[in-house]
C-alpha positions as CSV (number, residue, x, y, z in Angstrom):
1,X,-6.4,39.1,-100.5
2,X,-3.9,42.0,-99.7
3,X,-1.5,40.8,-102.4
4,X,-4.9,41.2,-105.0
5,X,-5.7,44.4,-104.0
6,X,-2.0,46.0,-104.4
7,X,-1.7,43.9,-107.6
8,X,-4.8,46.5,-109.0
9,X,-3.3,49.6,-107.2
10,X,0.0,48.9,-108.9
11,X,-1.8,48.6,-112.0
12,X,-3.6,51.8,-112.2
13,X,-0.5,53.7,-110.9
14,X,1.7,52.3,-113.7
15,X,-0.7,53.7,-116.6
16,X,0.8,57.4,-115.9
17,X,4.0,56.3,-114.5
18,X,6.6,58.7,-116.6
19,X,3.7,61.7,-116.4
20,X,4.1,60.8,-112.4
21,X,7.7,61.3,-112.2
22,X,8.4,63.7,-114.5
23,X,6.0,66.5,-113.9
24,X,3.6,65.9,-110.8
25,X,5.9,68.3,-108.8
26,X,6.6,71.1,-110.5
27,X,2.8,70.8,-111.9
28,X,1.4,70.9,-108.5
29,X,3.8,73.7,-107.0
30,X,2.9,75.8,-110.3
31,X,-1.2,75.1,-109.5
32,X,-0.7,76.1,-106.3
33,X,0.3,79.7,-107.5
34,X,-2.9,80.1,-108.5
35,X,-6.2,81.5,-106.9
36,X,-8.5,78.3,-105.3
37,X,-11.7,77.6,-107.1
38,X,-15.0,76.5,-105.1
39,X,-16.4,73.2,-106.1
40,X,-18.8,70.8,-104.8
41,X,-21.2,68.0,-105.8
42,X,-22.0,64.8,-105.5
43,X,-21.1,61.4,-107.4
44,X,-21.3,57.5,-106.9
45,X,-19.4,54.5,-107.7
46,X,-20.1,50.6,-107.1
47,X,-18.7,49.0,-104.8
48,X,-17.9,45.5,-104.0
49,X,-19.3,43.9,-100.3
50,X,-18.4,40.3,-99.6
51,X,-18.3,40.4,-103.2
52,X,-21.2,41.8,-104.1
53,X,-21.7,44.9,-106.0
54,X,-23.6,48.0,-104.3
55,X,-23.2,51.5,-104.8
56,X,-22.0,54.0,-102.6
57,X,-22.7,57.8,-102.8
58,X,-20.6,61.1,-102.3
59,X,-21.1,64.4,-101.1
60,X,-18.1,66.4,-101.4
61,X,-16.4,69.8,-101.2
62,X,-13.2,71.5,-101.8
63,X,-11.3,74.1,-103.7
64,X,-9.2,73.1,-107.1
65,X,-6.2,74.8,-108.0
66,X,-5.7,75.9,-112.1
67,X,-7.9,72.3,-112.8
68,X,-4.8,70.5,-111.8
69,X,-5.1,69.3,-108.3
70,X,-8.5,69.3,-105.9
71,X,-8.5,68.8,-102.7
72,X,-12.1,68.0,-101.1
73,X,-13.9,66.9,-97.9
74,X,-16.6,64.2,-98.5
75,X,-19.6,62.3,-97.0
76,X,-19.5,59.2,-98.4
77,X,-22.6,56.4,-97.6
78,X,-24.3,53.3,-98.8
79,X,-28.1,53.7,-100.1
80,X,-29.0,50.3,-98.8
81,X,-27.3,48.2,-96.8
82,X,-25.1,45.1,-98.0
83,X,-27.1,41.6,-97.3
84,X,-25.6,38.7,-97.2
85,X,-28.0,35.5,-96.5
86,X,-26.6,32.3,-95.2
87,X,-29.2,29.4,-94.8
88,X,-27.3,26.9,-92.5
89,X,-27.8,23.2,-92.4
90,X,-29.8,22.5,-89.4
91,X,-32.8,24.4,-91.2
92,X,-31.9,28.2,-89.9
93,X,-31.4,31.5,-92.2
94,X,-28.5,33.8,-91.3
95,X,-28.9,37.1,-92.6
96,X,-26.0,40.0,-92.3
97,X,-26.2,43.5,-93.3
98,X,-23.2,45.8,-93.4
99,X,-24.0,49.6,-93.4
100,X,-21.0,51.7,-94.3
101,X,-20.5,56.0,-93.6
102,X,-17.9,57.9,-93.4
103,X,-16.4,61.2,-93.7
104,X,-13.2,61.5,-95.9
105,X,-10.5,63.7,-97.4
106,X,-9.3,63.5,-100.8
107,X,-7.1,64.4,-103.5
108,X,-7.4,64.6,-107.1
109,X,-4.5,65.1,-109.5
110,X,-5.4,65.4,-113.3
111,X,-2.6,64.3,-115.4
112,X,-4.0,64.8,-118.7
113,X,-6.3,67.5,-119.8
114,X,-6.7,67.5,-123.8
115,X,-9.7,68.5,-126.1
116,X,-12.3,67.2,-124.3
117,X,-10.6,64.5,-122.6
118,X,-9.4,64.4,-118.8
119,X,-7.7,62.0,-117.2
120,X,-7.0,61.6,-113.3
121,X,-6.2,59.6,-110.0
122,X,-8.2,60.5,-106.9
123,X,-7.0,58.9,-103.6
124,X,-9.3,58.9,-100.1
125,X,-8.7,58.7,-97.0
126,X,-11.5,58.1,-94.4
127,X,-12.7,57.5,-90.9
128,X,-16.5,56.1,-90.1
129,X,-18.3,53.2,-89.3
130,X,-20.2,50.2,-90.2
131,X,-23.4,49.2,-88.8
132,X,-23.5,45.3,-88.9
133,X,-26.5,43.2,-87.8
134,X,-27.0,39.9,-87.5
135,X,-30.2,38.3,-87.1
136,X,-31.2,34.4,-87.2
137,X,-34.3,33.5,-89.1
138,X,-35.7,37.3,-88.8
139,X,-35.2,37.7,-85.2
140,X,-32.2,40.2,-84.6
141,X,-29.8,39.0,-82.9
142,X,-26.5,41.2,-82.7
143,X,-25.8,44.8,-83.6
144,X,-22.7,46.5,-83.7
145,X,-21.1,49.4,-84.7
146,X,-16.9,48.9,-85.7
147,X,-14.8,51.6,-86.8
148,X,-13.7,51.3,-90.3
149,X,-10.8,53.7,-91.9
150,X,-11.3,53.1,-95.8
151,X,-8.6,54.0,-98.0
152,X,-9.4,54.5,-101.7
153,X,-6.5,54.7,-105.1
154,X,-8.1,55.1,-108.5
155,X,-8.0,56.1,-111.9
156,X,-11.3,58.4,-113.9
157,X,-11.3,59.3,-117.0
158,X,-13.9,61.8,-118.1
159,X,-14.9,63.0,-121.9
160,X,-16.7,66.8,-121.5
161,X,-19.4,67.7,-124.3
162,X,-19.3,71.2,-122.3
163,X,-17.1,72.6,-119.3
164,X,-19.8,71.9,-116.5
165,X,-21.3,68.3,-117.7
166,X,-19.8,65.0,-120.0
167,X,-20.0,61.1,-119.0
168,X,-17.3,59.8,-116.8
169,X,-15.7,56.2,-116.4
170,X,-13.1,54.9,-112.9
171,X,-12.3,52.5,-111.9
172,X,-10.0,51.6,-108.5
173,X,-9.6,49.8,-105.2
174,X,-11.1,50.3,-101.6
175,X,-8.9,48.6,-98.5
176,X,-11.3,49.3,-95.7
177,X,-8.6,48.8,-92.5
178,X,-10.5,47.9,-89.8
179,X,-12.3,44.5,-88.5
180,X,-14.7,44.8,-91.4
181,X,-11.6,44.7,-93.8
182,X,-12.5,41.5,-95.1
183,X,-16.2,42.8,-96.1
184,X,-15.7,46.0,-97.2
185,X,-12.6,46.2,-98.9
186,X,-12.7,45.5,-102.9
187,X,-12.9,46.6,-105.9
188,X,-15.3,49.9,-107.1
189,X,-15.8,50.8,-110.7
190,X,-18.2,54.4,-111.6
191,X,-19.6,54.9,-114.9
192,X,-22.2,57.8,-115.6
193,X,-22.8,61.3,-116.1
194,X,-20.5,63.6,-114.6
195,X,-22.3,67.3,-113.2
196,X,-19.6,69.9,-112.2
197,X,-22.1,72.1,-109.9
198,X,-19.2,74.6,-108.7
199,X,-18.4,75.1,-112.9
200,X,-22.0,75.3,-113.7
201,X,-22.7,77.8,-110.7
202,X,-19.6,79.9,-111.9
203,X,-21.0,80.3,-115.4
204,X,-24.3,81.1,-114.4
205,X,-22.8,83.7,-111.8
206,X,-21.0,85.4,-114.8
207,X,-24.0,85.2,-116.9
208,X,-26.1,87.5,-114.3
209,X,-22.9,89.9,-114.0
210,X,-22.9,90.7,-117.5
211,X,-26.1,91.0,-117.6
């Protein structure tokens, strides 16, 4: 299952490869130089549980430096919980939930910014929880709470029709170290709208100055 997961992390790092080596230093020492820039908002992406696709959502923070590199802090959280429902042979109905939430810290380095095209890899790193239950034929029988550390590689791409809004595809992997690992670690994909609140708030802000 490891071996998988690294195969698709070695993947998406190997589409900017020669980008990566030649100019992610000296492109993220020269971002640096400039003032931060507020942003915030909040996204989603689907993940897999046991296998099974559900989405998780984002809340996040952060400054970004010259739209180069972001760094954010981020509440990330599962609408619903994951069920998986096992009916067992002697007549009786297993049912598991996972509920994952955590906080996490993230980076964002955009490689490619042309026209309206923008290209970059985000990696997280998190600490939380899951909530698992287990209950036999509706009757609850265990609840626990394990500590999860979920660490997330990817790859967006994101076509702008104006500076603040555009539509917005990813795709990446999600290795959740802890004894849920083998639940909660997969595959997540995001394709939607993309809403850049901190740009839109800047441009309003402008607006009423020159106003």
């Amino acid at each position: 299952m490891i071996r998988r997961y690294l195969i698709i992390i070695a993947l998406i790092l190997s589409v900017g490869v020669p980008t990566i080596e030649a100019q992610v230093k000296d492109s993220v020492k020269h971002a640096l130089t400039f003032k931060p820039r507020w942003v915030f908002g909040l996204n989603s992406k689907t993940t897999t549980v046991s296998g099974d696709p559900y989405k998780t959502v984002r809340v996040f923070t952060g400054v970004e430096f010259n739209q180069k590199i972001r760094f954010e802090a981020a509440y990330n959280f599962m609408p619903l919980p994951a069920v998986n429902v096992t009916y067992r042979n002697d007549g009786d109905t297993l049912l598991e939930t996972s509920d994952l939430k955590y906080f996490g810290l993230q980076t964002e380095y955009t490689f490619l910014r042309r026209n309206r095209w923008v290209l970059s890899y985000p990696i997280q790193l998190g600490i939380g929880q899951n909530k698992y239950t287990e209950s036999v034929n509706r009757d609850l029988s265990v609840v626990r709470k394990k500590p999860v550390v979920p660490i997330e590689i990817g790859a967006n791409a994101v076509f702008l029709f104006t500076d603040w809004f555009g539509v917005k595809a990813g795709m990446g992997v999600r290795l959740s170290l802890g004894k849920s690992f083998s639940v909660l670690s997969g595959s997540y994909y995001n394709l939607g709208l993309a809403l850049y609140a901190g740009e839109l708030y800047k441009q309003v802000q402008t607006r009423r100055n020159n106003s």
